[in-house]
C-alpha positions in Angstrom: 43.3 -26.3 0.6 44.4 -24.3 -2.2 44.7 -20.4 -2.0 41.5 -20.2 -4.2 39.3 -21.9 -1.8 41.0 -19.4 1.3 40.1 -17.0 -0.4 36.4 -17.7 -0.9 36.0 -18.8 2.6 37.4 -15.5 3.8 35.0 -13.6 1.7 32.4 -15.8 2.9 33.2 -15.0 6.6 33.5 -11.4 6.1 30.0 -11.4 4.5 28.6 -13.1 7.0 29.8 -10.8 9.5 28.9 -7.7 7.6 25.5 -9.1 7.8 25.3 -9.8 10.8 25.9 -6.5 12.3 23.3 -4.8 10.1 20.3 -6.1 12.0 20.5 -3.9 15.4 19.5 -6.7 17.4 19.2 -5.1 21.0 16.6 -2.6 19.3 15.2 -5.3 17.5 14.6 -7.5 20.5 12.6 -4.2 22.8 10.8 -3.3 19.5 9.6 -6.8 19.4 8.1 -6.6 22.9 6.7 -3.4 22.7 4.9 -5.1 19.5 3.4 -7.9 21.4 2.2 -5.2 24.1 0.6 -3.4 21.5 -2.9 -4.3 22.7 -4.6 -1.5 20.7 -3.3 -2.8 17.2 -6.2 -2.9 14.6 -6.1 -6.4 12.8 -6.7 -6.4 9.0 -10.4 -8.1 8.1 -11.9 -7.6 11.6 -11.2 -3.8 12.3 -10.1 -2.6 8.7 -9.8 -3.7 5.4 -7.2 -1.7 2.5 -7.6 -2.4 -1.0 -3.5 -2.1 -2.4 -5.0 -2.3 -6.3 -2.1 -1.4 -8.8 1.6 -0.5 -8.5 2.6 3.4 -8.6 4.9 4.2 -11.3 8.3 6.2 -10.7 7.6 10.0 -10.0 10.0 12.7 -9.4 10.1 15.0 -6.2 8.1 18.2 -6.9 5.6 16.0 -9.8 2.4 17.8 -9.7 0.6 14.5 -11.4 1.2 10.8 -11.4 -1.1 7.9 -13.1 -3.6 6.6 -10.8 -3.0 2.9 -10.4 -5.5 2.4 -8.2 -9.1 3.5 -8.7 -10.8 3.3 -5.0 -9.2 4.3 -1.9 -6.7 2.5 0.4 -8.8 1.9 3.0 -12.5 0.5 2.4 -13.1 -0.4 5.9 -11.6 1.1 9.3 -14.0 0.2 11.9 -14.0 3.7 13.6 -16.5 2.7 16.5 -13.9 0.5 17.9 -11.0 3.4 17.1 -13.2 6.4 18.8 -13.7 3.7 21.7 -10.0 3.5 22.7 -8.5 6.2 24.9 -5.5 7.0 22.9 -7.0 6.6 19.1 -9.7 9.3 20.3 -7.2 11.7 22.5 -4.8 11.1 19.4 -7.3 12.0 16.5 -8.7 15.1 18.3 -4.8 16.7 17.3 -5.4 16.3 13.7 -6.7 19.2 13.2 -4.7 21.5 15.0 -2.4 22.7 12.8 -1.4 24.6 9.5 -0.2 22.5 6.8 2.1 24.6 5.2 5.8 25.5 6.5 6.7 28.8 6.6 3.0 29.9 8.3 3.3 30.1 12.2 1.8 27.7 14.4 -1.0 29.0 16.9 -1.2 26.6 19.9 -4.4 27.9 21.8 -4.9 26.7 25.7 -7.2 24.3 24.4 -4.3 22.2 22.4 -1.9 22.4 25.1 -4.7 20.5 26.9 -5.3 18.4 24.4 -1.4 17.6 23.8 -1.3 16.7 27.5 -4.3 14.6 27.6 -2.5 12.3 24.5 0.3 11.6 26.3 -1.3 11.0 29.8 -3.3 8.1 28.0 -0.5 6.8 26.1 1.6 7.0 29.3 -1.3 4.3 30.5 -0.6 2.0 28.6 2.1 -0.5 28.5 3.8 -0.4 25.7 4.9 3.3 27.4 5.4 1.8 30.3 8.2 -0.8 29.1 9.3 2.0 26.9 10.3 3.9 29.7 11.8 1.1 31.6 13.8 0.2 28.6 15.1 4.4 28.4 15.9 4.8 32.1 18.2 1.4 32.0 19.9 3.2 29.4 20.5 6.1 31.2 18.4 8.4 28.4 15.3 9.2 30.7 14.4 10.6 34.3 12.2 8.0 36.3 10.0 10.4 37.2 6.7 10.2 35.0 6.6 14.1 35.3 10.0 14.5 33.2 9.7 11.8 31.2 6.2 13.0 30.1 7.9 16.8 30.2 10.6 15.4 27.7 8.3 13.5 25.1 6.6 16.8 25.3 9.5 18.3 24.1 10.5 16.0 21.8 7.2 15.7 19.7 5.3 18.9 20.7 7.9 22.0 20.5 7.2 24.1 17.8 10.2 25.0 15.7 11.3 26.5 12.4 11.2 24.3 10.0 10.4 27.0 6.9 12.8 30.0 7.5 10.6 32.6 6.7 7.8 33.1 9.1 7.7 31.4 12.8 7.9 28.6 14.6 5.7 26.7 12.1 6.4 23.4 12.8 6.7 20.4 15.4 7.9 16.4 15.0 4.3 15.5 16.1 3.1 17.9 13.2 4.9 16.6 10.7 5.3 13.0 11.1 1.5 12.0 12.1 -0.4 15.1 10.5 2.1 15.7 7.4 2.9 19.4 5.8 3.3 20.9 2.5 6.7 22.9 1.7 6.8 25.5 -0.4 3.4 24.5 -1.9 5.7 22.0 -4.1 5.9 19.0 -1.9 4.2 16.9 0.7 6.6 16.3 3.8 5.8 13.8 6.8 2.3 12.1 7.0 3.6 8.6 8.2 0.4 8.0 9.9 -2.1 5.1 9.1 -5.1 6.8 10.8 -4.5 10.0 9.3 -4.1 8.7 5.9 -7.8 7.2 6.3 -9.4 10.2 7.4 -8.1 12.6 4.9 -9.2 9.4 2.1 -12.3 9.9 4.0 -12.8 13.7 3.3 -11.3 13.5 -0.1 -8.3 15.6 0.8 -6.0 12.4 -0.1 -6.0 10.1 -3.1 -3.8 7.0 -3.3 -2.1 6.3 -6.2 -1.1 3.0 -5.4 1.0 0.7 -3.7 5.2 1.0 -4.3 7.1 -2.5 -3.7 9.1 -5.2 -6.1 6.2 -7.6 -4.8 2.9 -7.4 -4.3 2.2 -6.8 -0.5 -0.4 -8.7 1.2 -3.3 -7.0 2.5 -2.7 -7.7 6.0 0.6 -6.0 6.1 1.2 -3.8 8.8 3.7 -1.9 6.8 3.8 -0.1 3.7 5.4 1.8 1.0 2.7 3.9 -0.9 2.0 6.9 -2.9 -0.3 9.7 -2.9 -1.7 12.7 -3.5 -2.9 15.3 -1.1 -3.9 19.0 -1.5 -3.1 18.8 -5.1 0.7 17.7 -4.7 2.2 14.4 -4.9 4.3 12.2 -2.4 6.0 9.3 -5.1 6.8 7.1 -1.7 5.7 6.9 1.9 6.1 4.3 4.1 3.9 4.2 7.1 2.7 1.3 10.0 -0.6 0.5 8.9 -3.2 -0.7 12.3 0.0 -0.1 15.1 -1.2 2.4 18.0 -0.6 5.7 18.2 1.2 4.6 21.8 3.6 2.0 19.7 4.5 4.4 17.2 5.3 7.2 19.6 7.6 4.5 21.9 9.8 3.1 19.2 10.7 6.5 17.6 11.3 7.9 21.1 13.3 5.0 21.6 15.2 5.3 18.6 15.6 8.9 18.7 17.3 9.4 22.0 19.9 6.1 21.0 21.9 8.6 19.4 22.6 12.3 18.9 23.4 12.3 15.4 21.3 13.7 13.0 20.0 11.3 11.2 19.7 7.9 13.0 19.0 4.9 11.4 18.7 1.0 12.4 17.9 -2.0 10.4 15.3 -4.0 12.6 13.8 -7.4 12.3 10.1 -6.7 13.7 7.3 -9.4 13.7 7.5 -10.4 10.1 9.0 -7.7 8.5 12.7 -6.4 8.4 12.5 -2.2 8.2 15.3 0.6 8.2 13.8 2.4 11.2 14.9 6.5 10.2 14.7 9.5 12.7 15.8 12.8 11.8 16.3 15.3 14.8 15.9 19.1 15.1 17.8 20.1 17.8 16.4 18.3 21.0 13.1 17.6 19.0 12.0 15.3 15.7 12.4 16.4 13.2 11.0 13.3 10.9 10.4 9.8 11.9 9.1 6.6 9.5 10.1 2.8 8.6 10.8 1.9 5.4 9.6 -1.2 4.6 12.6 -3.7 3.2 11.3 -6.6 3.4 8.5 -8.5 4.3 7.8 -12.5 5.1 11.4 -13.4 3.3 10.2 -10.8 0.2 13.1 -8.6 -0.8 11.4 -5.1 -1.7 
């Protein structure tokens, strides 16, 4: 063998390797069965149907207008009967509207919301995909076994209002800004990684997608996507979001991921059902700060 063909072989090896440690494959494997426990997932054609239309163009951060590639909404179906029907959709969508959208105005959590905060995650906590969620944490040493704490930390975690503008108050929580989204600055949209809220602020009209941002055309059954939007008169040029998971599934595998490391910005390359994702949390403090997937690829499709 000449030194030509060593050569190449080495590089082969050492790009197999590298590849091989991209995929975290221990959160790969517990994401995948919290995904098969995920009981509550809405299935595209029965309980929803999305329209993906036309591919957005490239926008700058801060653009105040984009072309409209797509001329109807996202979502022309989302059988909301069935959602209002399930425990944790309902207790879920009753804390959309508890908050202001824009950073630098402070929160005001009446008794009423704490309530309703606590209800969520009592129903989530029900449900199985919590419940091997937890398992999985207390092997790894990162939760109590109590149900009291571990409740008392994802209340922490998700509900603890913070500063995230730094004028004003605490204006801001990781359950805030992830599911319900915010506006910064009245420049920019931040957060709103949530399928269901998406559809209801299409619904009212708040919301207007712009169309659907990938290499390849998704498929309409895709439970992830990359999209952009407008909302409140500002533009976000790319979101990535779960599209028919449960509330329950999204809160355990950015809990998961979240307390896996104290960095501040953790990410993990996961192969999950059919698509492989770059799973991003962003921490404030002891809280989340930001948490989404972004969508690389998706039955063998590079994005």
């Amino acid at each position: 063998m000449d030194m030509g063909c060593v050569i190449v072989l080495l590089a082969l090896f050492t790009f197999s390797d590298a590849a091989s440690q991209t995929v975290n494959q221990e959160l790969s494997d517990i994401f995948n069965e919290l995904w098969k426990l995920d009981v509550n997932r809405m299935e595209a054609g029965s309980d929803y149907n999305i329209s993906l239309q036309g591919k957005a163009g490239y926008i700058a951060q801060g653009s105040r207008s984009a072309v409209d590639h797509a001329s109807s909404p996202l979502f022309s179906l989302v059988d909301e009967t069935k959602l209002s029907s399930i425990t944790t959709y309902a207790r879920f969508m009753k804390l959309l509207d508890n908050y202001e959208r824009s950073t630098g105005v402070a929160e005001k959590v009446t008794a009423d919301e704490v309530t309703e905060n606590n209800s969520f995650l009592d129903a989530i906590l029900e449900t199985e995909v919590m419940k091997r969620a937890h398992r999985y944490l207390i092997n790894k040493g990162k939760s109590r076994s109590s149900l009291r704490q571990f409740k008392s930390q994802l209340y922490y975690m998700w509900f603890r209002l913070y500063h995230r503008d730094r004028n004003g108050g605490e204006d801001s929580s990781g359950f805030e800004h992830v599911f319900v989204g915010e506006t910064k600055f009245g420049r920019e949209i931040v957060g709103l990684h949530n399928w269901v809220q998406f559809y209801m602020q299409e619904k009212q009209d708040l919301l207007d997608y712009k169309g659907y941002k990938s290499t390849h055309l998704p498929d309409e059954d895709d439970h992830v996507l990359n999209v952009q939007f407008s909302w409140h008169g500002l533009i976000k040029p790319v979101a990535s979001a779960f599209v028919g998971v449960s509330p329950e599934f999204e809160m355990a595998i950015f809990s998961i991921l979240f307390l896996s490391s104290t960095e501040k910005t953790t990410t993990a390359v996961v192969n999950l059902d059919e698509y492989q994702l770059e799973m991003v949390v962003h921490r404030h403090g002891r809280s989340i700060g930001t948490a989404y997937p972004k969508l690389l690829s998706s039955n063998n499709r590079h994005m």
